[in-house]
C-alpha positions in Angstrom: 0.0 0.0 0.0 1.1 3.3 -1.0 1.0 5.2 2.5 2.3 8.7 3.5 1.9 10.1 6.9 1.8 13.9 6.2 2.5 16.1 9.3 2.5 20.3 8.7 0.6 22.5 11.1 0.4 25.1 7.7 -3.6 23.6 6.8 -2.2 25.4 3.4 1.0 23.5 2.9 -0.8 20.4 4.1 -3.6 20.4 1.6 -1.4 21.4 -1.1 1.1 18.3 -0.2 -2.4 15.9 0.0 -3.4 16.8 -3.2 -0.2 16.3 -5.2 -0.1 12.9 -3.0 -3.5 11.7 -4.2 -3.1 12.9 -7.5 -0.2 10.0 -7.5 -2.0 7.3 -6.3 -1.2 7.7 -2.3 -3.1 7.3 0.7 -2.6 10.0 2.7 -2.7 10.2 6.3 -3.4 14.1 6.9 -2.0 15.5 10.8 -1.4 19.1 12.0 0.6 17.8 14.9 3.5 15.3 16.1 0.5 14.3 19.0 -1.8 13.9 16.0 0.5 11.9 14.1 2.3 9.7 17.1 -0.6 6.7 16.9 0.2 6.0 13.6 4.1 5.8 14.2 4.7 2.3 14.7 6.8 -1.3 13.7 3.6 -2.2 11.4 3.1 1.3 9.5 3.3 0.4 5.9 4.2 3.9 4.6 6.5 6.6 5.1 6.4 9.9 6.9 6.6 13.4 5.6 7.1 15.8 8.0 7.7 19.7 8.0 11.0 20.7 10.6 9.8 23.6 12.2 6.4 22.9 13.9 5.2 25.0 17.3 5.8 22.0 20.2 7.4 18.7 18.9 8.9 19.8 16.1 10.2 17.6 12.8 13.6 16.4 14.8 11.2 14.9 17.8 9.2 13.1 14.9 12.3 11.9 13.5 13.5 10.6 17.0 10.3 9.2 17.8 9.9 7.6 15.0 13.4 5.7 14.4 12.9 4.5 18.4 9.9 3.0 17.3 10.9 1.3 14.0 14.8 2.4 12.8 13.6 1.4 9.3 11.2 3.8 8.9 11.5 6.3 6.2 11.0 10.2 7.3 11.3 12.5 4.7 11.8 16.1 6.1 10.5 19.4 4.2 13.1 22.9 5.2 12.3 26.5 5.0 14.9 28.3 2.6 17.8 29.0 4.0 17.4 25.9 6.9 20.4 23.6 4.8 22.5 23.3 8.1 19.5 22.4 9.6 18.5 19.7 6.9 22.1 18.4 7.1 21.6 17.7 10.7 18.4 16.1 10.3 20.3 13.2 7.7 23.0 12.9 10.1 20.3 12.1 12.9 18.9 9.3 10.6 16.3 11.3 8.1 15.6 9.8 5.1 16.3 12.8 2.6 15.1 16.4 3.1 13.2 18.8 0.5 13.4 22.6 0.6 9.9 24.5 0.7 8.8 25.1 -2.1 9.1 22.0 -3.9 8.9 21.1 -6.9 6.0 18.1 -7.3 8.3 16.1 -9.4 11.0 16.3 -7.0 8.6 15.7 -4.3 7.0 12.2 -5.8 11.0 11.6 -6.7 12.2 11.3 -3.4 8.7 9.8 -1.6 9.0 6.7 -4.4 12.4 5.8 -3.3 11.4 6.2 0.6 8.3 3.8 -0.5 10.3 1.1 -2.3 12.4 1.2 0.9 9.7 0.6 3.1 8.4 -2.3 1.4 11.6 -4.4 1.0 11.6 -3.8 4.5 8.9 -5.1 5.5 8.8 -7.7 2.8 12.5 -9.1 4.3 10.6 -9.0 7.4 7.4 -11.0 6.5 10.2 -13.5 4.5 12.4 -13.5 8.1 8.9 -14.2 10.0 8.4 -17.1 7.7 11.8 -18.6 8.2 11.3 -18.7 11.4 7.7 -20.1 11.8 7.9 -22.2 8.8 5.4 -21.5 5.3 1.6 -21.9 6.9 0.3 -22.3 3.8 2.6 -25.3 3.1 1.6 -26.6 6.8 -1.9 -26.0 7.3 -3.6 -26.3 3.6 -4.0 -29.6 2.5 -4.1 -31.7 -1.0 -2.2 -32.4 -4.5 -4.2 -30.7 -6.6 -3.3 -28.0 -8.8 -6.4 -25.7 -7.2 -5.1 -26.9 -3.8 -1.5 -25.1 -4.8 -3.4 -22.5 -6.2 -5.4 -21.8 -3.2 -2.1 -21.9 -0.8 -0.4 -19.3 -3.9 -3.6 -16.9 -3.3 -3.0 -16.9 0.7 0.5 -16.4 0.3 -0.4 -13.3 -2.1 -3.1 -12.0 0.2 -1.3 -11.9 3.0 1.8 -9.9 1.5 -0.9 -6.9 0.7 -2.0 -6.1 4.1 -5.3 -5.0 2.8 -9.0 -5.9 3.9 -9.7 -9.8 2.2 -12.7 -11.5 1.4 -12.4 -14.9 2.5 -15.6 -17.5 0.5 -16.0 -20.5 -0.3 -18.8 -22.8 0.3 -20.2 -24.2 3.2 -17.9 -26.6 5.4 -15.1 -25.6 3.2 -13.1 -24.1 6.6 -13.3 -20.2 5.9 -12.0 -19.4 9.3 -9.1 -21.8 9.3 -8.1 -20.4 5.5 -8.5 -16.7 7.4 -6.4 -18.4 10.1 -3.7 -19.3 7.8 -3.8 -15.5 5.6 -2.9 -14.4 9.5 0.0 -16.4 10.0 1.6 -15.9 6.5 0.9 -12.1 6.8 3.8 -9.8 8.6 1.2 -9.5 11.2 1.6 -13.1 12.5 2.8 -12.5 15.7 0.0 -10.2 16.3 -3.4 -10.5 17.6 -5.9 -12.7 15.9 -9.3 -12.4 17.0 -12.4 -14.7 15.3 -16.0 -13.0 15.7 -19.4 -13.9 14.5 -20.7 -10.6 12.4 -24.6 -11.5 13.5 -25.3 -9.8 16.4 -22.2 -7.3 16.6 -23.2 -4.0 17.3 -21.5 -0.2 16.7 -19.6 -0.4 19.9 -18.5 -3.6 20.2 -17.1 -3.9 17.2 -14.5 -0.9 17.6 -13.7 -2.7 20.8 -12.6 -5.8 18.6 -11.0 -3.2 15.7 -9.2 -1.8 18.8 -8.0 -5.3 20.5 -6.6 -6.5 17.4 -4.4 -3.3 16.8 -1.5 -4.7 15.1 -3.2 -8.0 14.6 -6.2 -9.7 12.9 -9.7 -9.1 12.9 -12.0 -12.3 11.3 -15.9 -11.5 10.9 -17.7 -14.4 9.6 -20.5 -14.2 7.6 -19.7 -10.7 6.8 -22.8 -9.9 5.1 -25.1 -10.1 8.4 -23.6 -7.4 10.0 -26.3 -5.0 10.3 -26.2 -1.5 8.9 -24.8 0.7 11.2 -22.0 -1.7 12.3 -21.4 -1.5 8.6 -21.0 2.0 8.5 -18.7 1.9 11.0 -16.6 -0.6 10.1 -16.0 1.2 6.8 -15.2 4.4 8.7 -12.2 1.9 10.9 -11.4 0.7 7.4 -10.9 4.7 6.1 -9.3 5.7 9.2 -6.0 3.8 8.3 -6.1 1.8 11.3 -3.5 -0.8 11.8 -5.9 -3.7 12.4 -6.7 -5.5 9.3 -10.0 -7.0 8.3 -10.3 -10.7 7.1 -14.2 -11.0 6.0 -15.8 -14.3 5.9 -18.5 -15.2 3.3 -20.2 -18.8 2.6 -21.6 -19.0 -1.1 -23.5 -21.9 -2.2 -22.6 -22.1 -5.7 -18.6 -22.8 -5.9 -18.2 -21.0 -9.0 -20.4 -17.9 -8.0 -18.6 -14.3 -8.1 -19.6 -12.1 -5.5 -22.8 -11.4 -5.0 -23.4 -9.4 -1.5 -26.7 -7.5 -1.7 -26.5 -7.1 2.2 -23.5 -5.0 2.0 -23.2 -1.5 2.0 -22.0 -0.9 -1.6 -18.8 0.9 -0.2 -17.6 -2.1 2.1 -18.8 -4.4 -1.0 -16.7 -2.9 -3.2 -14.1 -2.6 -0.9 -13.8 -6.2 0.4 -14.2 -7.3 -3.9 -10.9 -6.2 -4.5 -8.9 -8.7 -2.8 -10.5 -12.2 -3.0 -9.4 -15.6 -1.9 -11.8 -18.2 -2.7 -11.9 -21.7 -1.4 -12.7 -24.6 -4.0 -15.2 -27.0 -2.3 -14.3 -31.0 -2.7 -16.5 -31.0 -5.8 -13.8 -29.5 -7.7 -10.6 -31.1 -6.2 -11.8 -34.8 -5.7 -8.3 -36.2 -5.7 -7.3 -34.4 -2.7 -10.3 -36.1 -1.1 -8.1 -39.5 -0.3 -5.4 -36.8 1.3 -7.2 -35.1 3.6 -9.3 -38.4 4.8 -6.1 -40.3 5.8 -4.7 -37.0 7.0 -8.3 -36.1 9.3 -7.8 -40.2 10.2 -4.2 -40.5 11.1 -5.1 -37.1 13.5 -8.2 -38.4 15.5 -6.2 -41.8 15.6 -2.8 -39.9 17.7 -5.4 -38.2 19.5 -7.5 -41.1 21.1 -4.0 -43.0 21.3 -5.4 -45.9 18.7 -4.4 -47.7 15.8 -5.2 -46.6 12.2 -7.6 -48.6 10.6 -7.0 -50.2 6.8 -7.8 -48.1 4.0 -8.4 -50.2 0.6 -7.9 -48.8 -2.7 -11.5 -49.6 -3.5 -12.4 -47.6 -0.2 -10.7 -44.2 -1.5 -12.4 -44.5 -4.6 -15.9 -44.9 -3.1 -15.1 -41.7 -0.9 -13.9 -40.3 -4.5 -17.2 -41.4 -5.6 -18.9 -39.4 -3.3 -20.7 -35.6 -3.4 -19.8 -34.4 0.1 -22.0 -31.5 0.2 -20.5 -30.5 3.8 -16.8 -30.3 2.5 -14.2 -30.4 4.7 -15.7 -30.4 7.6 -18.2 -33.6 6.6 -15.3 -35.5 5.4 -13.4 -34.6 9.0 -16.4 -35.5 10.7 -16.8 -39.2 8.7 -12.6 -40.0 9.4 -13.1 -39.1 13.1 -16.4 -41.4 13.0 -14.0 -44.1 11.1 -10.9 -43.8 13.0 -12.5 -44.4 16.0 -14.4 -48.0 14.9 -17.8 -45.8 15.2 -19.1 -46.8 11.1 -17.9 -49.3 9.1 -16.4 -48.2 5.3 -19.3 -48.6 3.6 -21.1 -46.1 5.7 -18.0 -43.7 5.3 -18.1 -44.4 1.5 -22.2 -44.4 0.5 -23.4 -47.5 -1.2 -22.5 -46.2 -4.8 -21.9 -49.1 -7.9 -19.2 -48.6 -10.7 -21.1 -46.7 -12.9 -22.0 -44.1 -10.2 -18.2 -43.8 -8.8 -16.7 -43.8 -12.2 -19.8 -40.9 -13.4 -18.4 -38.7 -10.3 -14.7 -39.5 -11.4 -15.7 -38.5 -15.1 -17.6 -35.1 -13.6 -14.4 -34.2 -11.6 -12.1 -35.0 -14.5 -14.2 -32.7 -16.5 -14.3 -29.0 -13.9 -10.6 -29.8 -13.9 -9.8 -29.6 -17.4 -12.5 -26.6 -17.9 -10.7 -24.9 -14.7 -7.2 -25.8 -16.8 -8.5 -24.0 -20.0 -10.5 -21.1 -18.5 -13.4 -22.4 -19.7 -12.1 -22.9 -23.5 -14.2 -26.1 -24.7 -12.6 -26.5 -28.0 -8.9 -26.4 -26.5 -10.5 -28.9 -22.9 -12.1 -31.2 -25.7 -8.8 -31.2 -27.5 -6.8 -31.7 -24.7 -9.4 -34.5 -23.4 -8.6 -36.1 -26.4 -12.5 -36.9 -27.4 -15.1 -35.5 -30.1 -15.5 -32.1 -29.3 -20.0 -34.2 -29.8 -18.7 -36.1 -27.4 -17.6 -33.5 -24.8 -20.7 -31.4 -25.2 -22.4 -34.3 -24.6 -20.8 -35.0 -21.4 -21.3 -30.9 -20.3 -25.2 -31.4 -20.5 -25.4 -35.1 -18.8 -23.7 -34.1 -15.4 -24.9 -29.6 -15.9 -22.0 -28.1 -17.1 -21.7 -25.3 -18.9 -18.3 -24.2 -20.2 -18.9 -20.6 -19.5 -19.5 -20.7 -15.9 -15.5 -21.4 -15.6 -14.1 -18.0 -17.9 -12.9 -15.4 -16.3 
């Protein structure tokens, strides 16, 4: 994020400096005041300051010393009267970043604030890489599966998380939107922070700033984002605005898998905010051959945990949980291997009573969404690459209710 904390007690100056900020693509964090500015000076602040020297009270050498106890990384770009060079010179021994003399030019302005951004976010990139070193990739850990939209999903955390920005978290039900939100958390420079999991049903105005406030630095997970009610909306999007150092993860269960967006509770601000950074969760409809994976996985863990062996799994046992629709995702298939692990059904209950020709039409199915996922949606280049009549493959769509369109992008 392109962040500059702009700090002037001259409203003229200020404005002026706002407005040539915005005009390049900054958000701009507009104080009068060092005691203005101070709550936003810390280890997580993902811009840069720009600060005037001579201010009445804490003046720009106090925000320069402040800041740099608080985070020695962080850029402060100083802005001199004419005729203050000695003064400006002191300020970049002291640790400034560079200094501009009033009036600037904007071009020389944007100049030196670009190279005090790309500072600032290979720093906190080596950071977020350092914090990952240490703890290990979540991603890698804590998504499961082999399938290429099992990688993909882990690439989107990974992405999400570097942006710092509010994310939209969906996926279908029992598809674990928390734990994915979980996981964005712990990949995210933030990891050591708080992270806080509320239900948005029920939270009002006030407690809801309480939670914003709690997870300063941190977190914050609303599920089911779109029953917030209106006001707690409103303010939420006003925290959002505010440039707060809390970040939003919003949680959203669709029941179409391939659905975009559709939020008609939402304020159309907080909609349109949240759309912009989307991870999506693919349900097990889409990715039956991780479905083997994350049985024996959900198995091997309820076995270590009630100390007992681990049953036999069959060949012909995988395939019939293949075979299955598992409407309940991840959470129904958890719920079956914890049922199985400890002696409580017997494999065909796990697996459903399904013959060859039903397991090998739910294989075909599967085989199909992943070829049209493959291609976008292509059919002539999925038929092509399925190596059958392009008759044949249309065929196929209609029998299981595919339509080749619903997978473009």
């Amino acid at each position: 994020m392109r962040q500059v904390l702009v700090i002037d007690d001259d409203r003229a100056v200020r404005d002026a400096l706002v407005q040539t900020l915005e005009l390049a693509d900054c958000r701009v964090i507009s104080t009068g005041s060092f005691v203005a500015a101070k709550d936003y000076i810390s280890p997580d602040f993902e811009g840069i300051i720009l600060s005037d020297i001579r201010m009445p009270g804490r003046d720009g050498f106090h925000v320069l010393n402040y800041s740099r106890e608080v985070d020695h990384d962080l850029p402060v770009v100083l802005l001199t009267g004419e005729g203050d060079i000695p003064m400006a010179v002191s300020a970049m021994a002291q640790g400034a970043f560079s200094f501009l003399e009033k009036p600037c030019d904007s071009k020389d302005l944007m100049r030196v604030l670009e190279r005090a951004l790309r500072a600032r976010a290979t720093v906190l990139e080596n950071r977020r890489l350092k914090t990952l070193a240490t703890v290990g990739d979540p991603a890698a850990r804590l998504i499961f599966g082999r399938s290429t939209l099992a990688e993909a999903l882990r690439h989107e955390v990974r992405a999400a998380a570097r942006l710092e920005t509010a994310v939209l978290v969906k996926g279908a039900p029992g598809t674990g939107i928390a734990k994915i939100a979980e996981v964005l958390h712990l990949c995210s420079a933030r990891a050591k922070g708080a992270f806080h999991k509320r239900s948005a049903s029920g939270l009002e105005r006030d407690a809801l700033q309480r939670e914003w406030q709690a997870c300063h630095g941190g977190s914050l997970f609303l599920d089911e984002i779109t029953a917030l009610s209106e006001d707690a909306q409103m303010a939420l999007l006003d925290l959002l605005e505010a440039g707060s150092e809390t970040r939003l993860l919003a949680g959203c269960v669709t029941h179409d898998p391939l659905a975009r967006t559709q939020s008609p509770a939402l304020n159309n601000d907080l909609f349109y905010r949240l759309e912009v950074v989307q991870v999506r969760i693919p349900s097990l409809s889409e990715r039956t051959e991780d479905i083997p994976v994350l049985f024996q996985r959900y198995v091997t863990q309820a076995c270590e945990q009630a100390g007992v062996a681990e049953p036999e799994m069959s060949a012909d046992f995988m395939a019939e949980l293949m075979a299955r629709d598992w409407p309940g995702n991840a959470h129904a298939l958890m719920s079956a291997a914890m049922r199985f692990a400890l002696g409580l059904t017997n494999p065909q209950d796990v697996g459903g009573d399904f013959g060859l020709t039903e397991q090998m039409a739910q294989i075909e199915r599967s085989l199909l969404v992943a070829a049209l996922r493959k291609t976008k949606g292509r059919a002539s280049l999925t038929a092509e690459q399925l190596k059958v009549p392009r008759k044949t493959f249309y065929d196929r769509l209609a029998r299981y209710g595919l339509k080749a369109e619903e997978f473009r992008e």
